[in-house]
C-alpha positions as CSV (number, residue, x, y, z in Angstrom):
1,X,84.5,106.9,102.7
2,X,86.0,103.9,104.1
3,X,88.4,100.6,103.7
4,X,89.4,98.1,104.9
5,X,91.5,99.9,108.2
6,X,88.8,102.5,109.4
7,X,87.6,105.3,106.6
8,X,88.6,108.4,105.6
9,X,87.7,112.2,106.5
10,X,87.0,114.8,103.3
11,X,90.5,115.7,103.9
12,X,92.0,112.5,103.3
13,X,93.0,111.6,107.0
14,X,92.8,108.4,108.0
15,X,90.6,107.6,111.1
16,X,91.8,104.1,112.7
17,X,89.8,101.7,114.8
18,X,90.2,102.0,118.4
19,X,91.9,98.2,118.4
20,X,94.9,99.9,116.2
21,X,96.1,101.8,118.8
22,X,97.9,98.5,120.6
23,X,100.3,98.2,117.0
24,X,101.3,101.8,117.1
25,X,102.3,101.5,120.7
26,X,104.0,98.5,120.2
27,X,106.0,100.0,117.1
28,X,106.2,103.1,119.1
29,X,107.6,101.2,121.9
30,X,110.6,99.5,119.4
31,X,111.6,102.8,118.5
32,X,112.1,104.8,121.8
33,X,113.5,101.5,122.9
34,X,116.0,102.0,120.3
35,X,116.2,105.7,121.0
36,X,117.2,105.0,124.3
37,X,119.3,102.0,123.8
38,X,121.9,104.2,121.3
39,X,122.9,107.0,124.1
40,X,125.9,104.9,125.3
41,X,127.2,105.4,122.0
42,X,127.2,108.9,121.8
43,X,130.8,109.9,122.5
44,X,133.4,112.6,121.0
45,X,135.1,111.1,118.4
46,X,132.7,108.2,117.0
47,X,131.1,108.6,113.7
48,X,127.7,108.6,112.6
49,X,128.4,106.0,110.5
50,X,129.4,103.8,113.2
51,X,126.0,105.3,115.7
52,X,123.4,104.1,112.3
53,X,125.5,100.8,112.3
54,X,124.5,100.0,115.6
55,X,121.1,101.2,115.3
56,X,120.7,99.0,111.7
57,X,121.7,96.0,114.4
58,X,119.1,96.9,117.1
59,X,116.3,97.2,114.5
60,X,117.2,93.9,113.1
61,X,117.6,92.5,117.2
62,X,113.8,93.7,117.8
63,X,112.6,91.8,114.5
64,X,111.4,95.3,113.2
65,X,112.1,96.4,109.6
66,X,113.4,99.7,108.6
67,X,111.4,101.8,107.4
68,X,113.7,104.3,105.8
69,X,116.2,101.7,104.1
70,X,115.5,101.8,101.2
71,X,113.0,104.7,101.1
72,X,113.4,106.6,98.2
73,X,117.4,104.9,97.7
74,X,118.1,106.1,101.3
75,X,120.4,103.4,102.6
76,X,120.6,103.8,106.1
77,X,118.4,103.2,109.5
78,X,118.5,106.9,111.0
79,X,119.1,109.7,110.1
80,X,121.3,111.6,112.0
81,X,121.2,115.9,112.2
82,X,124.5,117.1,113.8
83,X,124.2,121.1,115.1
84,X,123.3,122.9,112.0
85,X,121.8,120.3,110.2
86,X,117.7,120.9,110.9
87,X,116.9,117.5,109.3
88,X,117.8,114.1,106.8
89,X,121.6,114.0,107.7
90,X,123.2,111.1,106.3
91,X,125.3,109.0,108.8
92,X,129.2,109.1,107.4
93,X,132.7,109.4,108.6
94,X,131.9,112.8,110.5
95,X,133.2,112.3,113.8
96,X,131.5,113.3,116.7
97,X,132.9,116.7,118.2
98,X,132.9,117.9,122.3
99,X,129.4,120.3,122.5
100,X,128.0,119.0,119.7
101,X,124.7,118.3,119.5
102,X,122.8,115.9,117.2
103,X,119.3,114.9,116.6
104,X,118.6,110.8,116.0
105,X,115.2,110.0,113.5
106,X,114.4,106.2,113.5
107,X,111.4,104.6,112.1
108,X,110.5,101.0,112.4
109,X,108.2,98.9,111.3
110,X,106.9,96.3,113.6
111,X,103.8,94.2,112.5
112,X,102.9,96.3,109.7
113,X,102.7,99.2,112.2
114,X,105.3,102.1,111.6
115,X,106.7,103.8,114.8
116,X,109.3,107.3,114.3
117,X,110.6,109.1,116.6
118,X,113.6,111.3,117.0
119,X,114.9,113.3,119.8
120,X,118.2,115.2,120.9
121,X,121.5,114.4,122.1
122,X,124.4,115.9,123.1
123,X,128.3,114.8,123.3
124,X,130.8,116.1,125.9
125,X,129.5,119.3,127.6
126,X,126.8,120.8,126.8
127,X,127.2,124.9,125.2
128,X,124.9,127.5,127.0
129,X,123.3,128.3,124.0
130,X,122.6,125.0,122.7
131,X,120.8,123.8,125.8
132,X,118.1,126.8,125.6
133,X,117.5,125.9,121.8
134,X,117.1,122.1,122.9
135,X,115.0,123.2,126.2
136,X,112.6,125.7,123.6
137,X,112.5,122.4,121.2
138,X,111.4,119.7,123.2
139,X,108.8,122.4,125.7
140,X,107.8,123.4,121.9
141,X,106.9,119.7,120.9
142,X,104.8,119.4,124.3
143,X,102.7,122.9,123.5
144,X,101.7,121.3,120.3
145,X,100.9,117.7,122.1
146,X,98.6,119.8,124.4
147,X,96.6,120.9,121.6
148,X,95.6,117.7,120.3
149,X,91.9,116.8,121.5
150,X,88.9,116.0,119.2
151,X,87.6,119.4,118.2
152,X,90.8,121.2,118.0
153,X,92.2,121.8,115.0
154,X,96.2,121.1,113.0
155,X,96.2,125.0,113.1
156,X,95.9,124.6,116.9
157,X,99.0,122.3,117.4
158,X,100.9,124.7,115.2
159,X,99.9,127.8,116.6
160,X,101.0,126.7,120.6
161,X,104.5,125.4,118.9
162,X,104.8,129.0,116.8
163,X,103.8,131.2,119.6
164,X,106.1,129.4,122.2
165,X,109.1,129.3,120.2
166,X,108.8,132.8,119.3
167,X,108.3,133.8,122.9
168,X,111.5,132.9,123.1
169,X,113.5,134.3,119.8
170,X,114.2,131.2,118.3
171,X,112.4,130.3,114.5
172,X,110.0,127.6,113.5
173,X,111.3,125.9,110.1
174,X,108.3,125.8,107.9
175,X,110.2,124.0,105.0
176,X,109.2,120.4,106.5
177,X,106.3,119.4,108.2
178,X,104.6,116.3,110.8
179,X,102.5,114.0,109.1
180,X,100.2,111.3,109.0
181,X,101.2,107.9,109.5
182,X,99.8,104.4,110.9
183,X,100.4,101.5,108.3
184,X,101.8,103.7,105.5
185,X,105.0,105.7,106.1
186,X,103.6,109.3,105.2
187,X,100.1,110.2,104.9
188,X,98.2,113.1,105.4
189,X,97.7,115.5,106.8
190,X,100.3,117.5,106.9
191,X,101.1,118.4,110.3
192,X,102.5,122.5,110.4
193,X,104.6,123.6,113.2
194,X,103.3,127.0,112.5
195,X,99.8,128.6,112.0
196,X,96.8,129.9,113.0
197,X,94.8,128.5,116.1
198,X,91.1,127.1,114.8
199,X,91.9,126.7,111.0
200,X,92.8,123.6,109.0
201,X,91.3,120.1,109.4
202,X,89.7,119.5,112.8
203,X,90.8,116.3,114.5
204,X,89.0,113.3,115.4
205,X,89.3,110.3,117.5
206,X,91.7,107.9,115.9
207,X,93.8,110.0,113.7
208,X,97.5,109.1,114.0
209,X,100.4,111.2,113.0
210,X,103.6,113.0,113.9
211,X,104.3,116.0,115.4
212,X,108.2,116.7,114.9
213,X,108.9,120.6,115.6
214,X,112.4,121.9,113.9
215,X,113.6,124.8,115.7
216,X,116.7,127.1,114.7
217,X,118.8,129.8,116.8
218,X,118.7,132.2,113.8
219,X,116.6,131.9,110.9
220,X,113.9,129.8,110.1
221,X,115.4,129.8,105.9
222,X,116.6,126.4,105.2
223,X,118.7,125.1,102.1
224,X,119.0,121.0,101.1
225,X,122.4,119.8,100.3
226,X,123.7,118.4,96.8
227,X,122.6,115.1,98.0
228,X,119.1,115.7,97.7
229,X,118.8,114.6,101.4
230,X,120.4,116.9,104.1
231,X,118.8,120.1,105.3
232,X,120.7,123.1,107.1
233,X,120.2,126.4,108.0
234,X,121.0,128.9,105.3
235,X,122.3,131.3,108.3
236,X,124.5,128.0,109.5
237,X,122.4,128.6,113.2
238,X,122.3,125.5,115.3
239,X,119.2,123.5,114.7
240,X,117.0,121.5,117.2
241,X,114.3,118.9,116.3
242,X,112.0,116.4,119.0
243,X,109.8,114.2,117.2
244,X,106.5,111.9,118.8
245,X,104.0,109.7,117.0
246,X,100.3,110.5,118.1
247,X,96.5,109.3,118.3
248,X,94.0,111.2,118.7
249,X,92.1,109.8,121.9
250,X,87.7,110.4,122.9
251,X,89.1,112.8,125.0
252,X,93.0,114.3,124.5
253,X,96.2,112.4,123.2
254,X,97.8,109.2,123.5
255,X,102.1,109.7,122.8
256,X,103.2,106.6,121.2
257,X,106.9,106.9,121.2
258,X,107.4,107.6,125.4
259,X,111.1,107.0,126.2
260,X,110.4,103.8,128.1
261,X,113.5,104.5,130.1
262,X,112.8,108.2,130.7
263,X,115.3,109.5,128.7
264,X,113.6,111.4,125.9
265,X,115.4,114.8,127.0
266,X,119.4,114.9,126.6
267,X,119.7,115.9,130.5
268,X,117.9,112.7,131.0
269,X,116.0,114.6,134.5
């Protein structure tokens, strides 16, 4: 089956042209820029509000779009997940405590091309306990980035993050997911955080999609606010999440959201 951008596997999932991955990059490139660009601004005693403000500027400053204002009536440029919060937290008046720690989702769209990313940060000094859960996180994320080659499978990428994760005590969330993306926002696949190695769809050169592990100190139950939007853990456990766009290279992985500064991890080492 194919269109007009590349075809289309038996399982739905688009395979781009080599020449596409130069737009994800560059959209890629906006949103880690971004992503790096907001740490400054992380401080005890700002609000979230105040942090999506100045991100809604920088996305406007780049000549990107939003992608998620407006998605589905959400009306800001980030979402922001403060300690419990495992995902969709809706910048507000909450202000920003000492030992906090938050995660920052931004998605752009530059040329047509959509780049999302989010990673972890934290204000004032850092707890002992939430630095392992961010440390298990983002070395979770990186297991599942090793797994992605042509021939492997999905279940391969969430196997290594499942496996690792539980290595170390902590809890995959398997109420949200990675998924495809490229000129669309969401597409398939679905991309698990949690499985068995060698089942689901295999991968294939050009495939692009997300891979955005949610890890919790407790639990792995999750429960979704009265605002239809923000996730927490039902246990109220902290929560961690690291998120890259990838393509599926002839021979491994190309990461499309790279902190261009370095800075992807909170220590920033």
């Amino acid at each position: 089956m194919t269109s007009a951008r590349g075809r289309l596997t038996k399982d739905g999932i688009r395979i781009y042209e080599p020449g596409d991955f130069a737009g994800m990059k560059k959209a890629g490139r906006v949103a880690a820029t971004i992503l790096d660009d907001i740490i400054p601004y992380i401080t005890v005693g700002q609000t979230t509000g105040e942090i999506d403000r100045v991100i809604t500027d920088m996305v406007t400053a780049h000549g990107a779009i939003s992608a998620t204002i407006g998605y589905k009536g959400y009306l800001h440029a980030s979402c922001i997940s403060v300690n419990h919060v495992v995902c969709h937290g809706i910048p507000g008046d909450k202000r920003i405590k000492d030992g906090d720690i938050l995660n920052i989702d931004v998605t752009v769209i530059v040329d047509g091309w959509y780049g999302d990313t989010s990673r972890m940060y934290v204000a004032g000094k850092l707890p002992r306990k939430s630095e392992r859960l961010i440390q298990v996180t983002h070395d979770a994320l990186f297991k599942g980035i090793e797994a992605v080659k042509p021939g492997n499978t999905f279940g391969d990428i969430g196997h290594a993050i499942q496996t690792y994760v539980e290595a170390h005590r902590m809890s995959v969330v398997k109420d949200f997911c990675g998924h495809g993306l490229g000129q669309v926002f969401h597409a398939p696949p679905n991309v698990l955080h949690y499985g068995r190695a060698g089942t689901g769809p295999v991968l294939e050169e050009g495939m692009f999609f997300t891979i955005e592990p949610m890890v919790n100190l407790g639990r792995p139950e999750t429960k979704v606010l009265a605002d239809d939007w923000t996730a927490v853990t039902r246990d109220k456990s902290l929560s961690a999440q690291f998120e890259h766009s990838v393509g599926v290279t002839e021979r491994g992985v190309e990461i499309f959201t790279l902190s261009p500064k370095g800075l992807f991890h909170p220590t920033y080492g």
